[in-house]
N, CA, C and O atoms as a GROMACS GRO file, in nm:
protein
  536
    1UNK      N    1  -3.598   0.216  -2.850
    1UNK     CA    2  -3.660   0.223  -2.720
    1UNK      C    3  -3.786   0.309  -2.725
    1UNK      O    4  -3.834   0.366  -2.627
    2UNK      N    5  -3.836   0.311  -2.858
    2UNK     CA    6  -3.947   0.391  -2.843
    2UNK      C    7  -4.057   0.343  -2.761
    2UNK      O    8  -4.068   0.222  -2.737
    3UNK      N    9  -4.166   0.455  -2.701
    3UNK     CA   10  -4.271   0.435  -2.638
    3UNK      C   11  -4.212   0.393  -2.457
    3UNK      O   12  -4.297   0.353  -2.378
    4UNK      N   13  -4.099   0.405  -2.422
    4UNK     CA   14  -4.048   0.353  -2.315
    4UNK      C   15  -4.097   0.412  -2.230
    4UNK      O   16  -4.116   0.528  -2.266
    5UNK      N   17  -4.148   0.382  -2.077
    5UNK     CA   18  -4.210   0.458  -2.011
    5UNK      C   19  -4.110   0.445  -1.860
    5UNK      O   20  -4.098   0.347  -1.786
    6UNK      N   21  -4.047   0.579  -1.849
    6UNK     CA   22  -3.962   0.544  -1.658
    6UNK      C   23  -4.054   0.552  -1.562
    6UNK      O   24  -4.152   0.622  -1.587
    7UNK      N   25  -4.047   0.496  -1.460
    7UNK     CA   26  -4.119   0.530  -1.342
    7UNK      C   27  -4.001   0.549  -1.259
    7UNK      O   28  -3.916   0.466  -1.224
    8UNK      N   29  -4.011   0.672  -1.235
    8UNK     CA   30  -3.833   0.720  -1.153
    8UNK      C   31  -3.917   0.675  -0.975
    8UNK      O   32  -4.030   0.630  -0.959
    9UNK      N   33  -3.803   0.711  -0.856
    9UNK     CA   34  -3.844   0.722  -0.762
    9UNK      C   35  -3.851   0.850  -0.691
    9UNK      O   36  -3.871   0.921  -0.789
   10UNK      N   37  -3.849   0.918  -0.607
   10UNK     CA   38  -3.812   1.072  -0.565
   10UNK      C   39  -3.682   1.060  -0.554
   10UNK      O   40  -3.626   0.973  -0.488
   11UNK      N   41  -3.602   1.192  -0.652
   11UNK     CA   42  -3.475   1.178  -0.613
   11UNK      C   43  -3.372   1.093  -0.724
   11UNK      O   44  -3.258   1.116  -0.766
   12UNK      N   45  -3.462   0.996  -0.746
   12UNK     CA   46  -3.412   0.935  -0.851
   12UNK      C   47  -3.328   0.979  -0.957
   12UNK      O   48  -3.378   1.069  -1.026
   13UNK      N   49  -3.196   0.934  -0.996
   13UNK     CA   50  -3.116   0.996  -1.108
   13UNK      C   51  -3.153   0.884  -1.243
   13UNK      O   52  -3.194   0.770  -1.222
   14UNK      N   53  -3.127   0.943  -1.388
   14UNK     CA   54  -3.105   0.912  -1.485
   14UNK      C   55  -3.040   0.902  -1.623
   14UNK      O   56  -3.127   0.896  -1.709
   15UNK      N   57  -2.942   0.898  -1.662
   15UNK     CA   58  -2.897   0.952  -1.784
   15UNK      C   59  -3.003   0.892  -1.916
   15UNK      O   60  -3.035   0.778  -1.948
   16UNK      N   61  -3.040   1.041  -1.976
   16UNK     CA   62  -3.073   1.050  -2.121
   16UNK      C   63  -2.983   1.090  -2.209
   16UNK      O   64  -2.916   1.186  -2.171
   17UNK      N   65  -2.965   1.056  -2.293
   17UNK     CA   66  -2.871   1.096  -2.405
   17UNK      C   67  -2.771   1.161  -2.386
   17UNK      O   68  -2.731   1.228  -2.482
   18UNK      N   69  -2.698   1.164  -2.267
   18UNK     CA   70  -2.551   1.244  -2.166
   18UNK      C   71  -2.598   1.299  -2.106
   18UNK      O   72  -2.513   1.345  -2.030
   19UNK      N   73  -2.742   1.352  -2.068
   19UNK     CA   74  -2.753   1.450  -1.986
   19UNK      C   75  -2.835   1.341  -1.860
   19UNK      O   76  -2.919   1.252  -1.869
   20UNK      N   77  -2.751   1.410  -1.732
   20UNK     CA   78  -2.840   1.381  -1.571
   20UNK      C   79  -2.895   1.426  -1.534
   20UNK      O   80  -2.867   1.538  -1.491
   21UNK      N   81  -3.082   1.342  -1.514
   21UNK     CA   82  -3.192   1.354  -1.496
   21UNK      C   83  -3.228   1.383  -1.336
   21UNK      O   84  -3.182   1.290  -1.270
   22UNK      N   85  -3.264   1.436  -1.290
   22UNK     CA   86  -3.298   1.394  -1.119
   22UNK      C   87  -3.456   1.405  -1.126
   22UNK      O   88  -3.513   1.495  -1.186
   23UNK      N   89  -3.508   1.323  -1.072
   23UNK     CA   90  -3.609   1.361  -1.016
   23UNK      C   91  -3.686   1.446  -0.890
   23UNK      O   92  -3.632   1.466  -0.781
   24UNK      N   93  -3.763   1.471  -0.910
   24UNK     CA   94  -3.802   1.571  -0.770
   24UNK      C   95  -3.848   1.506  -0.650
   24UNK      O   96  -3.817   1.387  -0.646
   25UNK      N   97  -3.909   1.546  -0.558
   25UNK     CA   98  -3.976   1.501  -0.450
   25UNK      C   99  -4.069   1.349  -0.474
   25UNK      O  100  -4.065   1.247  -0.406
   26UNK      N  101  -4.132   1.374  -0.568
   26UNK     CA  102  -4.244   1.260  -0.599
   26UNK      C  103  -4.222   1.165  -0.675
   26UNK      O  104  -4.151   1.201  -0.768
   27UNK      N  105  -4.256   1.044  -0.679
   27UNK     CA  106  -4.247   0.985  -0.810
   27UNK      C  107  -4.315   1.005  -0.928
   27UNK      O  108  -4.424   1.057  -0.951
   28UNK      N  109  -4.237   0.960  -0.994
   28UNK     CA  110  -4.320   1.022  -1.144
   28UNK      C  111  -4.263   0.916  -1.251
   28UNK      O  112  -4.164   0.843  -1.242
   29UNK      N  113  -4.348   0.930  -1.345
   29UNK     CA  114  -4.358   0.832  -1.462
   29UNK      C  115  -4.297   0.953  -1.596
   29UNK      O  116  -4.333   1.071  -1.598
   30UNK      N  117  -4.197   0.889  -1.700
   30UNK     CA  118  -4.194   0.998  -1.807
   30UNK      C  119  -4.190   0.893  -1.926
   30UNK      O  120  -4.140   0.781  -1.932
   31UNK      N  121  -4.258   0.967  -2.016
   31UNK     CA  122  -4.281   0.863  -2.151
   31UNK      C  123  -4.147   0.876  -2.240
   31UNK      O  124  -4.132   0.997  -2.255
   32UNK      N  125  -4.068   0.824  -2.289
   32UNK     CA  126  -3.982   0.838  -2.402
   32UNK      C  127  -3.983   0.796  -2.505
   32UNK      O  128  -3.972   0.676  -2.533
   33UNK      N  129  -4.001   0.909  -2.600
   33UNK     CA  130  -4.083   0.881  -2.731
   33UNK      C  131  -3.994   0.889  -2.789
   33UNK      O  132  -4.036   0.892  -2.905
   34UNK      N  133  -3.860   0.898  -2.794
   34UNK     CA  134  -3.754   0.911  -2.913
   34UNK      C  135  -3.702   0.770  -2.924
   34UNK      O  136  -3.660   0.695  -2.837
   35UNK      N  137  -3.717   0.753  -3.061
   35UNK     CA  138  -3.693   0.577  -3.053
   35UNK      C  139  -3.482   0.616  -3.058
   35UNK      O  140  -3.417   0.716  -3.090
   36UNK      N  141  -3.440   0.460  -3.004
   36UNK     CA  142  -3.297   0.492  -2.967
   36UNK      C  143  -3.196   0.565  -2.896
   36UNK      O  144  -3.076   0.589  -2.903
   37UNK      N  145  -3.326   0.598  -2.805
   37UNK     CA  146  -3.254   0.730  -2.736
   37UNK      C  147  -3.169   0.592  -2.611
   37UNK      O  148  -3.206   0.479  -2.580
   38UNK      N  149  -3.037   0.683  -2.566
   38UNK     CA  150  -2.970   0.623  -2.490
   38UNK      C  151  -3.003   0.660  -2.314
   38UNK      O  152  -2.971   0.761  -2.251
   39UNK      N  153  -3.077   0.541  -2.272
   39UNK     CA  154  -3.133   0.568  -2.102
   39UNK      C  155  -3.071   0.479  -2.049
   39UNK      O  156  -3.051   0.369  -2.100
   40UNK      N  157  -3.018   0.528  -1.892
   40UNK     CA  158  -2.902   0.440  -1.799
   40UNK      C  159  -2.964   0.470  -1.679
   40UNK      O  160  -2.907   0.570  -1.636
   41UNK      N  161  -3.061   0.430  -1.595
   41UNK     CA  162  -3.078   0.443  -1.441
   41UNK      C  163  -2.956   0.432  -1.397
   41UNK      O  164  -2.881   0.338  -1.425
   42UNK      N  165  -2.923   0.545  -1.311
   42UNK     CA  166  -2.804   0.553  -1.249
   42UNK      C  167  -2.780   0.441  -1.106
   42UNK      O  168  -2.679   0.404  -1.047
   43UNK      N  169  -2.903   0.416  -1.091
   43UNK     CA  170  -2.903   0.310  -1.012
   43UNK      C  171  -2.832   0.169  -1.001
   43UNK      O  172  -2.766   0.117  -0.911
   44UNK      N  173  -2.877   0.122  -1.141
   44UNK     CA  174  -2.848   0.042  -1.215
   44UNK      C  175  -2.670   0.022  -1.265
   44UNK      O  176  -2.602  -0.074  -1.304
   45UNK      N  177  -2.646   0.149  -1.244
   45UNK     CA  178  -2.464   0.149  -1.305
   45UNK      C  179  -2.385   0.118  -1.216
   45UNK      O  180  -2.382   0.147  -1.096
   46UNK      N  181  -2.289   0.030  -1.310
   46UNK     CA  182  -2.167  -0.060  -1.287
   46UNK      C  183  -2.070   0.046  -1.289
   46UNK      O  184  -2.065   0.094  -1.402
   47UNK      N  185  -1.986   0.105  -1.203
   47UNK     CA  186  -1.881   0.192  -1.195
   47UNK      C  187  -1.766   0.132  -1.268
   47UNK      O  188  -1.753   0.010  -1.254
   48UNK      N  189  -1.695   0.182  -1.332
   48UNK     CA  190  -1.552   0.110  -1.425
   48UNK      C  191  -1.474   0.011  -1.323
   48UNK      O  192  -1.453  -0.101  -1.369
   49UNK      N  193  -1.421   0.040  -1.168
   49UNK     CA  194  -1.340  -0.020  -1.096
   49UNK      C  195  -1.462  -0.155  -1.024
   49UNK      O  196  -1.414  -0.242  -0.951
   50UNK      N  197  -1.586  -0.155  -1.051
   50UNK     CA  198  -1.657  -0.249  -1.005
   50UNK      C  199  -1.680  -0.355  -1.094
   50UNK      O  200  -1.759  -0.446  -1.068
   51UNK      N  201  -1.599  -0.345  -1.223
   51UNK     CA  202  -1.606  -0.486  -1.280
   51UNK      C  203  -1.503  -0.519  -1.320
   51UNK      O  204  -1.423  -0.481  -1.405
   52UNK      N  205  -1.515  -0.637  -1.211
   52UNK     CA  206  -1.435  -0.757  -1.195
   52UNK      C  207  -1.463  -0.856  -1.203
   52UNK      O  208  -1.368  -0.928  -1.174
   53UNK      N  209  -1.566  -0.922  -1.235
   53UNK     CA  210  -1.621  -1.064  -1.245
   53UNK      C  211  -1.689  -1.078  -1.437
   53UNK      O  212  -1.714  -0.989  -1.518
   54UNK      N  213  -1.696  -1.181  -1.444
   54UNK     CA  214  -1.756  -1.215  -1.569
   54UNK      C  215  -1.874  -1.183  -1.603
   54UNK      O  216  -1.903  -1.199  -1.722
   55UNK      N  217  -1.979  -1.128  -1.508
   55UNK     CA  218  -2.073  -1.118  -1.522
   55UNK      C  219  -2.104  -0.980  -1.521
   55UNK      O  220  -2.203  -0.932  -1.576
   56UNK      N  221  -2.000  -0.903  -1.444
   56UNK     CA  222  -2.025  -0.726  -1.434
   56UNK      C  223  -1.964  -0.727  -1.524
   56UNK      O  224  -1.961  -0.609  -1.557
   57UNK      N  225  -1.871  -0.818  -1.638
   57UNK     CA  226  -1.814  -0.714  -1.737
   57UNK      C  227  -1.932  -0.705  -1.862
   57UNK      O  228  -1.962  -0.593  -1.903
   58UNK      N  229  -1.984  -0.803  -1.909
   58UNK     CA  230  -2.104  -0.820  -1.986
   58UNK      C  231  -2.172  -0.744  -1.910
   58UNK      O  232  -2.191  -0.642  -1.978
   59UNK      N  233  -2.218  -0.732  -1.816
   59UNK     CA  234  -2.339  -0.641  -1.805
   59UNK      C  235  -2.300  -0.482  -1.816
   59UNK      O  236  -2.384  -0.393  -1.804
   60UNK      N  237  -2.137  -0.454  -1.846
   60UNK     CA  238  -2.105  -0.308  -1.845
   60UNK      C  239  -2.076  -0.294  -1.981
   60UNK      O  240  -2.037  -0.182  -2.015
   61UNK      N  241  -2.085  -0.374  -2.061
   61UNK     CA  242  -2.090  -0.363  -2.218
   61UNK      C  243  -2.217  -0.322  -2.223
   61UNK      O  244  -2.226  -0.206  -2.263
   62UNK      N  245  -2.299  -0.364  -2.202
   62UNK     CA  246  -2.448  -0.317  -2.209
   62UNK      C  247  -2.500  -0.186  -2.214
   62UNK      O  248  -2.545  -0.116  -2.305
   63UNK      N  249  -2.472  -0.163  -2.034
   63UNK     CA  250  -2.412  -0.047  -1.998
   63UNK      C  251  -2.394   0.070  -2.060
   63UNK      O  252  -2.449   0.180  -2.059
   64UNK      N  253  -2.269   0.002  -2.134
   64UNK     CA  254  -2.181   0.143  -2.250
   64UNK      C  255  -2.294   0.170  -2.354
   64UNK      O  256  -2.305   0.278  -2.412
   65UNK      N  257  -2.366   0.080  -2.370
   65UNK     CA  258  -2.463   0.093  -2.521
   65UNK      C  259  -2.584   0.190  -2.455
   65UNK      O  260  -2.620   0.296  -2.505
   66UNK      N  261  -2.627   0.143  -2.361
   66UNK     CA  262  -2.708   0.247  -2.294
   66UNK      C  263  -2.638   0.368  -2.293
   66UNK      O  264  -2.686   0.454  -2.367
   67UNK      N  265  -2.552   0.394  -2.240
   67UNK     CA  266  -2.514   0.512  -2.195
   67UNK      C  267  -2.463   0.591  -2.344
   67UNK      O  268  -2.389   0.689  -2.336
   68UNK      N  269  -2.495   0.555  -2.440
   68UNK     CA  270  -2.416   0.594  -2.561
   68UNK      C  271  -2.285   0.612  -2.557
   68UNK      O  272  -2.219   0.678  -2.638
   69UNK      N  273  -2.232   0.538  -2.433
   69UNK     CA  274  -2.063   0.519  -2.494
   69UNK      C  275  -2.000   0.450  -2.600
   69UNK      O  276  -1.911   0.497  -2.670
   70UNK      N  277  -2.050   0.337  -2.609
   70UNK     CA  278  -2.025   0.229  -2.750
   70UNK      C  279  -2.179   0.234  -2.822
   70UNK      O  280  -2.288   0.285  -2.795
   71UNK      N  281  -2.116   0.144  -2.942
   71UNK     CA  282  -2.195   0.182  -3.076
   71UNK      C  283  -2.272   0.031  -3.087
   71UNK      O  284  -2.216  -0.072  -3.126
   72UNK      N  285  -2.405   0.043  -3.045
   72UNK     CA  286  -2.471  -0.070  -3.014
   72UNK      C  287  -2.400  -0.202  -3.148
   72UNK      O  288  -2.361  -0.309  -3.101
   73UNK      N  289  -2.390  -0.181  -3.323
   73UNK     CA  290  -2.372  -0.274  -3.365
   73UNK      C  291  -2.186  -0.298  -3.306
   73UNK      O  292  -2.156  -0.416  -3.287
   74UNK      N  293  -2.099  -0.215  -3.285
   74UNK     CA  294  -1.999  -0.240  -3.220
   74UNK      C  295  -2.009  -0.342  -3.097
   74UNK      O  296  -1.926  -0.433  -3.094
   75UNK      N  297  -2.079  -0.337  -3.023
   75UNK     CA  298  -2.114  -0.418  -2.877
   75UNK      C  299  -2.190  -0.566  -2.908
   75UNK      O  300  -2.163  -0.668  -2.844
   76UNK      N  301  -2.271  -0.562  -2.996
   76UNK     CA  302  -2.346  -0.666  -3.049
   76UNK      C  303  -2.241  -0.780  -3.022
   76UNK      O  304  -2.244  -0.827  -2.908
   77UNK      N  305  -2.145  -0.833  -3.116
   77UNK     CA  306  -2.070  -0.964  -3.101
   77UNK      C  307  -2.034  -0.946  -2.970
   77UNK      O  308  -2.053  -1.050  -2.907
   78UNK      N  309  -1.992  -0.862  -2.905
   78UNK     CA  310  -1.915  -0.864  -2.760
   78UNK      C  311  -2.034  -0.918  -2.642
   78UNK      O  312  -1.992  -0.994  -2.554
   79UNK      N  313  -2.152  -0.886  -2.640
   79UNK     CA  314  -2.208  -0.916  -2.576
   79UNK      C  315  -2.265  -1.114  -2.602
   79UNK      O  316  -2.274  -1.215  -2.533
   80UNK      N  317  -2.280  -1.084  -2.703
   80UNK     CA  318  -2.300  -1.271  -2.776
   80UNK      C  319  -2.205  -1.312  -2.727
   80UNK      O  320  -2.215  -1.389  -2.631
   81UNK      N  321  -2.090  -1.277  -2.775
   81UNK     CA  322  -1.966  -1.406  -2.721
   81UNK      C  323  -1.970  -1.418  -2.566
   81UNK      O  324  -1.955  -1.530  -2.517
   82UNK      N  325  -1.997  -1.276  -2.460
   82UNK     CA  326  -2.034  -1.300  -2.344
   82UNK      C  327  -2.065  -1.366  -2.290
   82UNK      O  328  -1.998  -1.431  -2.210
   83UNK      N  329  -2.189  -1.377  -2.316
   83UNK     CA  330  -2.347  -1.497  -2.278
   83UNK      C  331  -2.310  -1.602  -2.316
   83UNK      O  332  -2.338  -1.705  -2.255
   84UNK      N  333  -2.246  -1.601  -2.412
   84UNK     CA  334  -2.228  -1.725  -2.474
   84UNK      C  335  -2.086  -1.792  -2.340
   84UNK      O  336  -2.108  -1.903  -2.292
   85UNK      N  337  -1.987  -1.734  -2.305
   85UNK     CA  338  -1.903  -1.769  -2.232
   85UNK      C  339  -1.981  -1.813  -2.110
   85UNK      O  340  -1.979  -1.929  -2.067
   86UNK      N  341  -2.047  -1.718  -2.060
   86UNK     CA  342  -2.107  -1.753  -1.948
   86UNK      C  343  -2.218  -1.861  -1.922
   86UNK      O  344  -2.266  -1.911  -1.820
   87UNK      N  345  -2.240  -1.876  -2.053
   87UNK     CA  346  -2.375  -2.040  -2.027
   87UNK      C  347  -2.239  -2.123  -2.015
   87UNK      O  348  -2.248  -2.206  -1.925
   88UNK      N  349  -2.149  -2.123  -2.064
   88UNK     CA  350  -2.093  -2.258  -1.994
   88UNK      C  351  -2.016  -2.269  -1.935
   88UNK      O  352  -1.917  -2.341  -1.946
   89UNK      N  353  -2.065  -2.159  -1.814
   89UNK     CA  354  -2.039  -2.224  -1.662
   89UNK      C  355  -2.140  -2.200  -1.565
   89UNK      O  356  -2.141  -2.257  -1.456
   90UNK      N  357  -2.240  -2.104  -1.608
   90UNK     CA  358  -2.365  -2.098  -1.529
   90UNK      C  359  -2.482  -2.200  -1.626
   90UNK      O  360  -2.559  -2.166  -1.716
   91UNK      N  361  -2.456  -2.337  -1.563
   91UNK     CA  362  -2.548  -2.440  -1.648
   91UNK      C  363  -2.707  -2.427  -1.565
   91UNK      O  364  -2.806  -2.416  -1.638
   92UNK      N  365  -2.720  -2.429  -1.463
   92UNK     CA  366  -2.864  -2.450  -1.378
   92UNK      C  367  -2.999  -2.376  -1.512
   92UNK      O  368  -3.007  -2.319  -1.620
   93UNK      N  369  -3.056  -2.416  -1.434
   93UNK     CA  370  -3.185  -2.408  -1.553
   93UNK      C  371  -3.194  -2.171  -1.551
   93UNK      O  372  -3.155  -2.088  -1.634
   94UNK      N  373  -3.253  -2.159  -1.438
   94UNK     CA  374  -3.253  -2.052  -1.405
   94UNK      C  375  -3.198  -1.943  -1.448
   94UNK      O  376  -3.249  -1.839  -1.490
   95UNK      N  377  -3.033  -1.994  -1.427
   95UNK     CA  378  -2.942  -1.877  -1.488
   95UNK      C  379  -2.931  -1.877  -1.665
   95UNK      O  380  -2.891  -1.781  -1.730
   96UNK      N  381  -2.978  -2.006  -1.721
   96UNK     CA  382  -2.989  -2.056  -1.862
   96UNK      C  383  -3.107  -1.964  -1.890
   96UNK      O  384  -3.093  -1.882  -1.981
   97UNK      N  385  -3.212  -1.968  -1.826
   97UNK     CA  386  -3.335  -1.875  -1.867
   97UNK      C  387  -3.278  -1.730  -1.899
   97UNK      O  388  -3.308  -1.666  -1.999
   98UNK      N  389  -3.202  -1.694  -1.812
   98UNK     CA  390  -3.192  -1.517  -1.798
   98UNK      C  391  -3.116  -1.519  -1.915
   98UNK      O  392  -3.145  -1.440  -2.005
   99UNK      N  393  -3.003  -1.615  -1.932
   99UNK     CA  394  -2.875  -1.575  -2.025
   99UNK      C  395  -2.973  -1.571  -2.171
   99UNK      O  396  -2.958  -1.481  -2.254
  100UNK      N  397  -3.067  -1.673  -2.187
  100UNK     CA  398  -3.163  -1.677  -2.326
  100UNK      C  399  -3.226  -1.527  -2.324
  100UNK      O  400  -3.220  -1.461  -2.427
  101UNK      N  401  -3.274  -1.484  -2.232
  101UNK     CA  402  -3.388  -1.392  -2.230
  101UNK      C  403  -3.266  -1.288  -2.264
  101UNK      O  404  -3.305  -1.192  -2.330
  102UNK      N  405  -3.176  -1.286  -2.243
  102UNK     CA  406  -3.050  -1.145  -2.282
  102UNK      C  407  -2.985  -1.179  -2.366
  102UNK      O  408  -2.916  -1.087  -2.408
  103UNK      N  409  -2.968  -1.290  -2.426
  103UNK     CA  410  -2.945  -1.324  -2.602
  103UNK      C  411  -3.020  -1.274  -2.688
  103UNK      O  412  -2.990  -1.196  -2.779
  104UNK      N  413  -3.153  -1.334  -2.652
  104UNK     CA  414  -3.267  -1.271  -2.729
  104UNK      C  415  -3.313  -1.133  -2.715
  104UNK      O  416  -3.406  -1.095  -2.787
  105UNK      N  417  -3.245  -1.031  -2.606
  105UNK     CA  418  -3.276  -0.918  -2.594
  105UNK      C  419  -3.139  -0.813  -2.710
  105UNK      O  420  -3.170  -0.705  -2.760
  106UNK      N  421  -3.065  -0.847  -2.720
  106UNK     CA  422  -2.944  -0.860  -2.721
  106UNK      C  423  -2.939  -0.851  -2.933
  106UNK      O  424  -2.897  -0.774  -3.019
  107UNK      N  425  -3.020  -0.997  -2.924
  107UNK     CA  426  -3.019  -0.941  -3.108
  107UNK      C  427  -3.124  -0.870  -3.160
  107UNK      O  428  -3.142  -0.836  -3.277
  108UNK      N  429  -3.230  -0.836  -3.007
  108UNK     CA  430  -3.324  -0.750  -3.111
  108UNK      C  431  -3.310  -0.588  -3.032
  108UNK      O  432  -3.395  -0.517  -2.977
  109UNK      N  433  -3.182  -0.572  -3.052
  109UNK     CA  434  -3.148  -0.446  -2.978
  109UNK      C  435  -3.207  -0.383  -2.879
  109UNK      O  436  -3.239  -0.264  -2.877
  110UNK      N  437  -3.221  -0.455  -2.804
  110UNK     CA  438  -3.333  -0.408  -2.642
  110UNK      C  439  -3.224  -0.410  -2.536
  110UNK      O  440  -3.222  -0.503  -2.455
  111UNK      N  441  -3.143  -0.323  -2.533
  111UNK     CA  442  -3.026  -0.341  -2.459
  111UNK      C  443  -3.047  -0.336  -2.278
  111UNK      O  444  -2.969  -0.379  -2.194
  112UNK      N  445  -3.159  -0.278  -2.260
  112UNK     CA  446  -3.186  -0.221  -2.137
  112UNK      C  447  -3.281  -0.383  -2.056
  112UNK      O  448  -3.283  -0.399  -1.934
  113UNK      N  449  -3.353  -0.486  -2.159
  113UNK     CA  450  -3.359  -0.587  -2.120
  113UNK      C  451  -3.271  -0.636  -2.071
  113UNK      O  452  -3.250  -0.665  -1.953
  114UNK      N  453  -3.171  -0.658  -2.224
  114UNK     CA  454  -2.988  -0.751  -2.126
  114UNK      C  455  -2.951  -0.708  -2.022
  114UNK      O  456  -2.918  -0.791  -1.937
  115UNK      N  457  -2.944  -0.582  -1.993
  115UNK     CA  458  -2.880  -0.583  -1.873
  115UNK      C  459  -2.996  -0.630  -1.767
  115UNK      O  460  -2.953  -0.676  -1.661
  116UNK      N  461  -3.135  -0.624  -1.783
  116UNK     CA  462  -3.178  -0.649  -1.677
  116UNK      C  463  -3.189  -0.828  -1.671
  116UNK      O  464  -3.222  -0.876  -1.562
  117UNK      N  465  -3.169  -0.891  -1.748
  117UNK     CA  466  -3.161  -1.031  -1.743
  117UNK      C  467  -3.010  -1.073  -1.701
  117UNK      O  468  -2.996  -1.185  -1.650
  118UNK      N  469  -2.879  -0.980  -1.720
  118UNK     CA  470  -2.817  -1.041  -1.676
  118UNK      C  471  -2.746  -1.002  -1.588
  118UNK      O  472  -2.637  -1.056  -1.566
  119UNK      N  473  -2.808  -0.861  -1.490
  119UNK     CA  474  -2.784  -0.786  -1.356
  119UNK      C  475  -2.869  -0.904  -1.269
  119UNK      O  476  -2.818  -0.924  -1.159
  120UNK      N  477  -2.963  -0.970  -1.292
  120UNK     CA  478  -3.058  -1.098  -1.247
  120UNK      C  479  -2.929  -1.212  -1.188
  120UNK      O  480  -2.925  -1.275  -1.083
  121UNK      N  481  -2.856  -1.208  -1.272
  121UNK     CA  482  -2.716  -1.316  -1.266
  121UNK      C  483  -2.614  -1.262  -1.162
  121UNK      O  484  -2.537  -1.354  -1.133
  122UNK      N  485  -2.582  -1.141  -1.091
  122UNK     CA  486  -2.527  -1.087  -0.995
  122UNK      C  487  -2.478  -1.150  -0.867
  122UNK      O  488  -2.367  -1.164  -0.815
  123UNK      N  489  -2.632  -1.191  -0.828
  123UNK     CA  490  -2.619  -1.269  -0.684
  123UNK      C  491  -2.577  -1.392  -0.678
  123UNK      O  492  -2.519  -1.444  -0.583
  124UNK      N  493  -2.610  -1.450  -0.798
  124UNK     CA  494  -2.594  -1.597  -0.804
  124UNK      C  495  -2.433  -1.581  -0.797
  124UNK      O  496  -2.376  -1.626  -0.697
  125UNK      N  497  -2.355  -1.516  -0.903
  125UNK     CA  498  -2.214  -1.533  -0.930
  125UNK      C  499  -2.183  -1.517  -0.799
  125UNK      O  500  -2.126  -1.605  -0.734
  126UNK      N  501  -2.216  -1.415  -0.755
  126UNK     CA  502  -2.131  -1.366  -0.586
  126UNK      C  503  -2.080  -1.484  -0.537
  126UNK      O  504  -1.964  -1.523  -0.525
  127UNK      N  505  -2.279  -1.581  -0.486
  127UNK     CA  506  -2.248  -1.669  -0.455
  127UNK      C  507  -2.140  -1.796  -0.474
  127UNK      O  508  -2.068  -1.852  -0.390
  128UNK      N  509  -2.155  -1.821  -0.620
  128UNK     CA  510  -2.054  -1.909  -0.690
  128UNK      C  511  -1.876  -1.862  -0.633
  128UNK      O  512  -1.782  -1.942  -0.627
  129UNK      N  513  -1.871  -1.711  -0.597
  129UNK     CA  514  -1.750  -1.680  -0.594
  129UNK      C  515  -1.686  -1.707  -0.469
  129UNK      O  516  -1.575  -1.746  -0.433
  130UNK      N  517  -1.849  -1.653  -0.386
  130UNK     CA  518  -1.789  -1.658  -0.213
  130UNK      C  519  -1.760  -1.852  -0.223
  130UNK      O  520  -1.650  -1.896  -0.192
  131UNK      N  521  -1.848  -1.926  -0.257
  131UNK     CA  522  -1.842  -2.092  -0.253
  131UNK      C  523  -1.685  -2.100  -0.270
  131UNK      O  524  -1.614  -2.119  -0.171
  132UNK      N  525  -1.625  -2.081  -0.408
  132UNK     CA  526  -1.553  -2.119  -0.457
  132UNK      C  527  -1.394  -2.026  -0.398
  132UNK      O  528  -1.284  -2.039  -0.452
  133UNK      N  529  -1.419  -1.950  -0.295
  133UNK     CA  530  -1.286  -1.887  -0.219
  133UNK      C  531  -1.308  -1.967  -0.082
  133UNK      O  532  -1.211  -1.992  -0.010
  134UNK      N  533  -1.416  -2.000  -0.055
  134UNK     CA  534  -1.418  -2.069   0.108
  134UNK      C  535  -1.332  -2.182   0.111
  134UNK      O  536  -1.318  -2.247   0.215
   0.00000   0.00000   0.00000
């Protein structure tokens, strides 16, 4: 993740490498120059009891790799077989784009892409879920 640049918001939380970041009053931008360092917008986090669907659990594998809970080549197959589960049942072109763009994020260890390609997939599932209980 070298050269990574945050743009927090005021207030804004972050985990770096275990430790929680806050930001102050203003927004602010911070460069992160340590390549591999583990960054989790707290924003962004999937709480353990909030995944329940197929799509928050792949995106909380991710997650763990960010957060330096799991060991990115440990997570690697778990997240492939994921995506891979989930293209075949999210076929539409759209959700096919994101799941590629977090495959391909995915083997070139850009973990903080995957999740953002497949936190992208969130609303859609909802939808699919609320459809499919009505």
């Amino acid at each position: 993740m070298s050269g990574l640049v945050l743009k927090l918001a005021p207030k804004e939380r972050v985990l770096i490498n275990g430790a929680v970041i806050e930001n102050g009053d203003r927004r602010s931008r911070l460069a992160i120059m340590t390549p591999n360092a583990h960054i989790l917008r707290l924003r962004d986090a999937i709480h353990p009891e909030e995944v329940t669907t197929p799509v928050r659990r792949v995106c909380y594998i991710a997650q763990l790799v960010l957060s330096g809970d799991v060991d990115a080549a440990e997570a690697r197959m778990q997240l492939l077989r994921g995506i891979e589960q989930l293209s075949q049942v999210l076929t539409d072109h759209d959700s096919r784009s994101h799941l590629n763009l977090a495959s391909s994020a995915v083997l070139e260890e850009q973990f903080y892409q995957a999740l953002k390609s497949l936190r992208a997939l969130l609303p859609r599932e909802e939808r699919l879920l609320a459809a499919g209980s009505a």
